[in-house]
C-alpha positions in Angstrom: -164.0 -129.6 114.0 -165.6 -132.7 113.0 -163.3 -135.6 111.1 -164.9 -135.1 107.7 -164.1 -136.8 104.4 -162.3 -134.1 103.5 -160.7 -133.8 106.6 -159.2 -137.4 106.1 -158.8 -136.4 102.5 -155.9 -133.5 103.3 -154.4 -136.0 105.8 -154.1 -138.5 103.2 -152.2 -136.6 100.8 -150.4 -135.0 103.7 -148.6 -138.8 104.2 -147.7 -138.4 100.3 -143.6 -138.5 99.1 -144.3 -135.1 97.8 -147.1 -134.3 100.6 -149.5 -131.5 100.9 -149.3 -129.8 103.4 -152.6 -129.8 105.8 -153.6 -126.7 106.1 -157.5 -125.8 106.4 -157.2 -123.9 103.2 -156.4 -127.0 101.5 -160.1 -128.2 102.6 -161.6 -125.7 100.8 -159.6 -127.0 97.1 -160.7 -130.2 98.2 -164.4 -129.6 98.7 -164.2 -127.6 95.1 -162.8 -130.4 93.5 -163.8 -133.6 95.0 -168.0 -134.8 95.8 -167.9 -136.7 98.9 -168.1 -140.0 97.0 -164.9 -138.9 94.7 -163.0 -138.0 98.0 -163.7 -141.6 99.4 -162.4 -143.5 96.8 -158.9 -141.3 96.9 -158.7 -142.1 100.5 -157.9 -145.8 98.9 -155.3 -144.8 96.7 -151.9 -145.9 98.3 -149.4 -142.7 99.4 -145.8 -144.5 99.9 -145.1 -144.3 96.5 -143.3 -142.0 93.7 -144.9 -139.4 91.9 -146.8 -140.7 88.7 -146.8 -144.3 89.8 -149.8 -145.9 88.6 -151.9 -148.7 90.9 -154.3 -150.9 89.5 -157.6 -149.7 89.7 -158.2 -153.3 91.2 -155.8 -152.9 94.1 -157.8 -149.5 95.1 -161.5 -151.0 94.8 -160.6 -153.6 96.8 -160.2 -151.6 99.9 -163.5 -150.5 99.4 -167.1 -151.3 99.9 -168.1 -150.5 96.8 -168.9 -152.2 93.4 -165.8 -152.3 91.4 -167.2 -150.6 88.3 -168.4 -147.9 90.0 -164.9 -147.5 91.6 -163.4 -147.5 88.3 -166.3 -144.8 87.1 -164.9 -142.5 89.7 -161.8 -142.9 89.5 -161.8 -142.2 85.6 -163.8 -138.9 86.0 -161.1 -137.6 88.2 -158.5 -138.1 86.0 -160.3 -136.8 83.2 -160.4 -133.8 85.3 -156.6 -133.8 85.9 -157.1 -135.4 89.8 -155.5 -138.3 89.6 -152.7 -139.2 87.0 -153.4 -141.9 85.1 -152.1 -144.5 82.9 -151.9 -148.4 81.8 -150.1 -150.8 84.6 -147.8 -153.5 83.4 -150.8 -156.0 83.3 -152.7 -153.6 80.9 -155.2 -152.5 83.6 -156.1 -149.0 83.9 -153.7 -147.4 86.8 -154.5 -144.3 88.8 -152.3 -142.2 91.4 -152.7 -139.5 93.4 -151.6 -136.1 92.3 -148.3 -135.5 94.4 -147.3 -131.4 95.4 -145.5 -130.3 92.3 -146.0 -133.2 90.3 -149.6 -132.4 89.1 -151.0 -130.4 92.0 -152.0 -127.7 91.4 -150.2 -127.8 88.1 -153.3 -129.7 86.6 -155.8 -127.4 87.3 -154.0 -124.4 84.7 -151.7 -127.0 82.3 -154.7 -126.3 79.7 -154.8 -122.6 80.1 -157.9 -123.0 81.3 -160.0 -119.8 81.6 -163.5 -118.1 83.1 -165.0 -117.9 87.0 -164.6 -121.5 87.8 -160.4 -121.1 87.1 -160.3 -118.0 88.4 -162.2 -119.3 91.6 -159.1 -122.2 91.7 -156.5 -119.6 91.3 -158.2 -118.0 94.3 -157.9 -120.9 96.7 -154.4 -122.2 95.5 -152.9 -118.8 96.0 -154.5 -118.6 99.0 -152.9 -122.0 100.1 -149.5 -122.0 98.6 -148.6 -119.4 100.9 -144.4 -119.4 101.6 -144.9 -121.8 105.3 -146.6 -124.3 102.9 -143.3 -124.1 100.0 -141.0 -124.5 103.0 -142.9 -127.3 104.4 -143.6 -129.2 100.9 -139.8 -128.9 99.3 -138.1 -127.9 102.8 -138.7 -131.6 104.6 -136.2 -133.3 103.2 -132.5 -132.4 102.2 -132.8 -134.3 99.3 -134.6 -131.3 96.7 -137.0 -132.6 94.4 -136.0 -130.2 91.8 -132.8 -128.2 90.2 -132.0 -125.9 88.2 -130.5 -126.4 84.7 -127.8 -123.9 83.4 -128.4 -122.1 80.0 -126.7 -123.9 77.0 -124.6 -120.6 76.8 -123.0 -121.2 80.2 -121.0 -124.0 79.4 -117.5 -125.1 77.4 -118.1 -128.1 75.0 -115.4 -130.0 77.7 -118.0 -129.4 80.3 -120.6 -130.9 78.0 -119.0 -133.5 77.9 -118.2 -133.9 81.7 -121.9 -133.6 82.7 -123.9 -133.8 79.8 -126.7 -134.8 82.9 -126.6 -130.8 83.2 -127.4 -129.7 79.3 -131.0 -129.7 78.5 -130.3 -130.7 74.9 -129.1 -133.9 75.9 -131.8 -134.4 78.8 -134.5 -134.1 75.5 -132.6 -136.2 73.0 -133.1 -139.2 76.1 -136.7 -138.9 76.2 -139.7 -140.2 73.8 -142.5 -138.4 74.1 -143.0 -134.7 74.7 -145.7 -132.5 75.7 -146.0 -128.3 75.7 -148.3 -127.2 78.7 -148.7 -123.7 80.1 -147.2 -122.3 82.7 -149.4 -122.8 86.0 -147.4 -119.7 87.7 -148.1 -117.2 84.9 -151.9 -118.6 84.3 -152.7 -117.8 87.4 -151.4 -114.6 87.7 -153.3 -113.3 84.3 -156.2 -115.2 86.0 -155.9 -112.7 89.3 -155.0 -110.0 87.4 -151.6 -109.6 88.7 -149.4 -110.6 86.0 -146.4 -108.5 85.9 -144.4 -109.5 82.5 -145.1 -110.5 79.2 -143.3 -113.8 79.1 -145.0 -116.4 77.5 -147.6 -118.8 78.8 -147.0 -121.7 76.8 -143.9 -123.0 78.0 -143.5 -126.1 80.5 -142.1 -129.4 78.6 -143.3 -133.0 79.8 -141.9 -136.3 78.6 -143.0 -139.6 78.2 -145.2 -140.9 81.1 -146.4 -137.6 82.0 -146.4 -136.1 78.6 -148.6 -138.8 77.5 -150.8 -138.4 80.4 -151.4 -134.7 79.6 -152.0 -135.4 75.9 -154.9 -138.2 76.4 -156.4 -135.6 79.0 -156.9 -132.4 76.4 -153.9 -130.6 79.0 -151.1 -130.3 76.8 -150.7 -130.8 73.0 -147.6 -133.0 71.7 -144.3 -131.3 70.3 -141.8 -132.6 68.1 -137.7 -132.8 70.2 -137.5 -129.5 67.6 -140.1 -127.8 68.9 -139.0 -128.6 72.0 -135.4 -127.4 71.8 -136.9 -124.4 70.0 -139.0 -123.3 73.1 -135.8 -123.7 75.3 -133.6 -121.6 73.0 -136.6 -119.3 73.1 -136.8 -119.1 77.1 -132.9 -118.4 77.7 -133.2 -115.4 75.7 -135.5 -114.3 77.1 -134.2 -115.1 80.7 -136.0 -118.1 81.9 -134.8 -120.6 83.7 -135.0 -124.1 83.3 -136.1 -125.9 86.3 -136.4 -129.9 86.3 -136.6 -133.3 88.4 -133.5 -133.6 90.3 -132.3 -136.8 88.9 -129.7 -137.2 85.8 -131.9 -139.2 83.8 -135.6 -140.0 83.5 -136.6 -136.1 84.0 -140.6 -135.8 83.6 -141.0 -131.9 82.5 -138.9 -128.8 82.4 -140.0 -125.7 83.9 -139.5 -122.6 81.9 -139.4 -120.0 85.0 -139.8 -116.2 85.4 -138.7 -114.3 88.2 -142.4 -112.5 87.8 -145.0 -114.9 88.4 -143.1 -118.4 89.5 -143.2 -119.4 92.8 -139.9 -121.3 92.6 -137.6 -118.2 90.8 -140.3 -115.8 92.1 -139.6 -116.7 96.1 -135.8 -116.2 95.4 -136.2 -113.1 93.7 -137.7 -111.6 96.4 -135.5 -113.4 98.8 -139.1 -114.6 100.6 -138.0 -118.9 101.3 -133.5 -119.1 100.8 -132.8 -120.8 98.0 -131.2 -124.0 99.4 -134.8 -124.3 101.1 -136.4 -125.0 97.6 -134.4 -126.3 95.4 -130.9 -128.1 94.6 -128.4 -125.6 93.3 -124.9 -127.3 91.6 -123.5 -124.3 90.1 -122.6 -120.8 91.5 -121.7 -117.9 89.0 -118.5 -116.2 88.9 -116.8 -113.3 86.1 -113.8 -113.4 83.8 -112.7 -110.1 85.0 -110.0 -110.1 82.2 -113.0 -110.8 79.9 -115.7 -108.8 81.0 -116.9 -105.1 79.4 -118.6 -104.1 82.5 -122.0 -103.9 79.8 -124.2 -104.9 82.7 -126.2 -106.6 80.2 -125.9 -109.7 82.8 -127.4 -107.8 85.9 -130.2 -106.7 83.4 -131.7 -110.4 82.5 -130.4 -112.3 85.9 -133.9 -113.3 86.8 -133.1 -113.4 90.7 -131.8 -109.8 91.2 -128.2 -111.7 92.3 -125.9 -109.6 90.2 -125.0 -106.1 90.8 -121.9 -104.1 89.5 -118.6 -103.4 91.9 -116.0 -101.4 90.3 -117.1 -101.9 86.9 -117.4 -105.3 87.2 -120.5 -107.6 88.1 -120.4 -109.3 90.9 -123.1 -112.6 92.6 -124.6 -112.6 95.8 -123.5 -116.7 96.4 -126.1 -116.7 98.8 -129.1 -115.9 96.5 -127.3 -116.7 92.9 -129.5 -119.5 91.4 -126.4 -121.1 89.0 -129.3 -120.9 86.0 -126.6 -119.2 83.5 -129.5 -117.2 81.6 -126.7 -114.7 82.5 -124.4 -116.1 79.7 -126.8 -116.0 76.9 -126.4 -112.2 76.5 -123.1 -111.8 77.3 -120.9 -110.1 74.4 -117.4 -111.4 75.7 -117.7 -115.2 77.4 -116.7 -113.5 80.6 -119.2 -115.5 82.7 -118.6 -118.8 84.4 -120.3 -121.1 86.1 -118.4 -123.1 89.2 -119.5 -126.2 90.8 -120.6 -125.5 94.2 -119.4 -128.7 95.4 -118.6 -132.8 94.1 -122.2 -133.2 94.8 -124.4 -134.8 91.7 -128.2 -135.3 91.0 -129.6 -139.0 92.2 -129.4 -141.2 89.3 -132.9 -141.5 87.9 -136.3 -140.2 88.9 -137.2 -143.1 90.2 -134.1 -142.8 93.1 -134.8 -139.7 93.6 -138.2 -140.5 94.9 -137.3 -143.1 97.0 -134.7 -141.1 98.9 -137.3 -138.5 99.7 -139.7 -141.5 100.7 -136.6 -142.8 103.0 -135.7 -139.3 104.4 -139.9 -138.7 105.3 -140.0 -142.1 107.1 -142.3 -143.4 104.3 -139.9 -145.8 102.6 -142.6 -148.7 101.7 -142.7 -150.4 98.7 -142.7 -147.7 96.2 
């Protein structure tokens, strides 16, 4: 096979923190989305860096031998197309960065609940792609996860508010400035193949400052109030969604509202396709108040992973498969479900540590 641009392309963003895997399949989303020209100027956007970290649009035209205007014409069509993320640098200069796996790709191309052929086409080849080797390889590399899960409000005591308010989405919002509502990439694409199998709704991923703003100025997302926001979380725990974010205590960018339908995170532990450890950190394993519990079964109804069945009356978790997302809580009638920490184990600090401990454990530490 000859070493096209593209071919250079998919090993660059291969070498990302949050890398692609380079599978030929990911050729063919490139040559959809990229012109030749487009796919040489990303080959000089840096890759040893965190997700949504902006470099001058200076830095990347000088590695090139090409006028710097018409490096800074590319590079702002491709982030009006959702391609690259974009925002101001310290300086004030424009900043561009490469989509990272789960932090804008392939999220970008269905944010908007974009519809017609050319959507549909996308849905095509990212399905095609994001097969379960490529989910193992992207969030299996490294044990540190790039993402957790957040328990329901429900699930917790106000003492254990307090003691890890870092786990309680209400106080992960009240930290943050700016907040966008996007739809959800997983369920988009299903109603886009026709395979949608539930009724949950579309509109429902949260982003926050940085990346809200990004999706705002780009026509991907509109802007919510913290209100709104808390509103749509209420509104996915009753209906048994589960919050899925950045696994850091503070600086989270967006919030995941996840069925056990469409989603490839929930989805892939529903049907037990990629272990859950694989994917994603888990803190919290669910356990019953036997003295408490009915026996209603309305908890084995909503868990979203299929990890609760009934024993004796009583339901019981598969540990192995049991996500620690609560939703199980929000409809129960007596307070008999509890959540236990897995381990003394906590999220990194920030996003920003996060990032570089996935860049360390890769062997890409550079100068993120």
């Amino acid at each position: 096979m000859s070493d096209t641009v593209y071919e250079k392309l998919a090993r660059h963003l291969a070498a990302l923190g949050m890398g692609y895997p380079p599978k030929a399949e990911l050729i063919d989303i490139l040559k959809e989305s990229f012109s030749p020209e487009e796919a040489g100027v990303a080959l000089a956007i840096p890759t040893r860096t965190i997700p949504l970290q902006p470099v001058p649009a200076s830095q990347i035209a000088a590695g090139l031998a090409v006028p710097k205007g018409e490096v800074e014409r590319v590079l702002e069509g491709l982030a009006d197309r959702g391609l690259l993320f974009s925002r101001r640098t310290a300086s004030g200069e424009m900043g561009y960065a490469l989509q990272q796996f789960g932090y804008g790709f392939p999220q970008t191309y269905f944010w908007g609940g974009t519809e017609g052929p050319s959507a549909k086409r996308m849905a095509e080849l990212i399905v095609r792609y994001s097969k379960r080797d490529q989910l193992r390889e992207a969030y299996g590399a490294t044990p540190t996860k790039a993402l957790r899960f957040v328990p329901a409000m429900a699930s917790f005591t106000p003492e254990e508010h307090a003691v890890f308010p870092f786990e309680m989405m209400e106080e992960l919002i009240n930290k943050v400035q700016v907040i966008a509502l996007a739809h959800c990439p997983c369920r988009v694409t299903a109603q886009l193949l026709g395979k949608r199998k539930c009724s949950h709704v579309l509109e429902a991923c949260i982003k926050y400052d940085d990346l809200a703003e990004y999706v705002i100025e780009r026509g991907l997302a509109r802007k919510i109030t913290r209100q709104e926001a808390l509103s749509v979380i209420r509104a996915s725990e009753e209906a048994g969604l589960v919050h899925l974010v950045d696994n850091a205590k503070e600086g989270i960018r967006h919030t995941c509202n996840c069925c056990g339908c469409c989603c490839w995170s929930v989805g892939s532990i529903r049907r037990k396709t990629i272990p859950r450890d694989v994917l994603m950190a888990t803190y919290f394993l669910r356990e019953t108040d036997e003295d408490r519990c009915t026996g209603c079964g309305a908890c084995v109804e909503i868990c979203p992973v299929g990890a609760l069945k009934m024993e004796d009356g009583i339901p019981v978790a598969d540990k192995e498969w049991c996500i620690g997302c609560g939703v199980c809580a929000v409809p129960c009638p007596s307070g008999a479900v509890k959540l236990i920490r897995r381990s003394s184990a906590v999220p990194p600090k920030d996003f920003r540590t996060l990032h570089v401990q996935i860049l360390k454990e890769r062997g890409l530490a550079g100068r993120p």
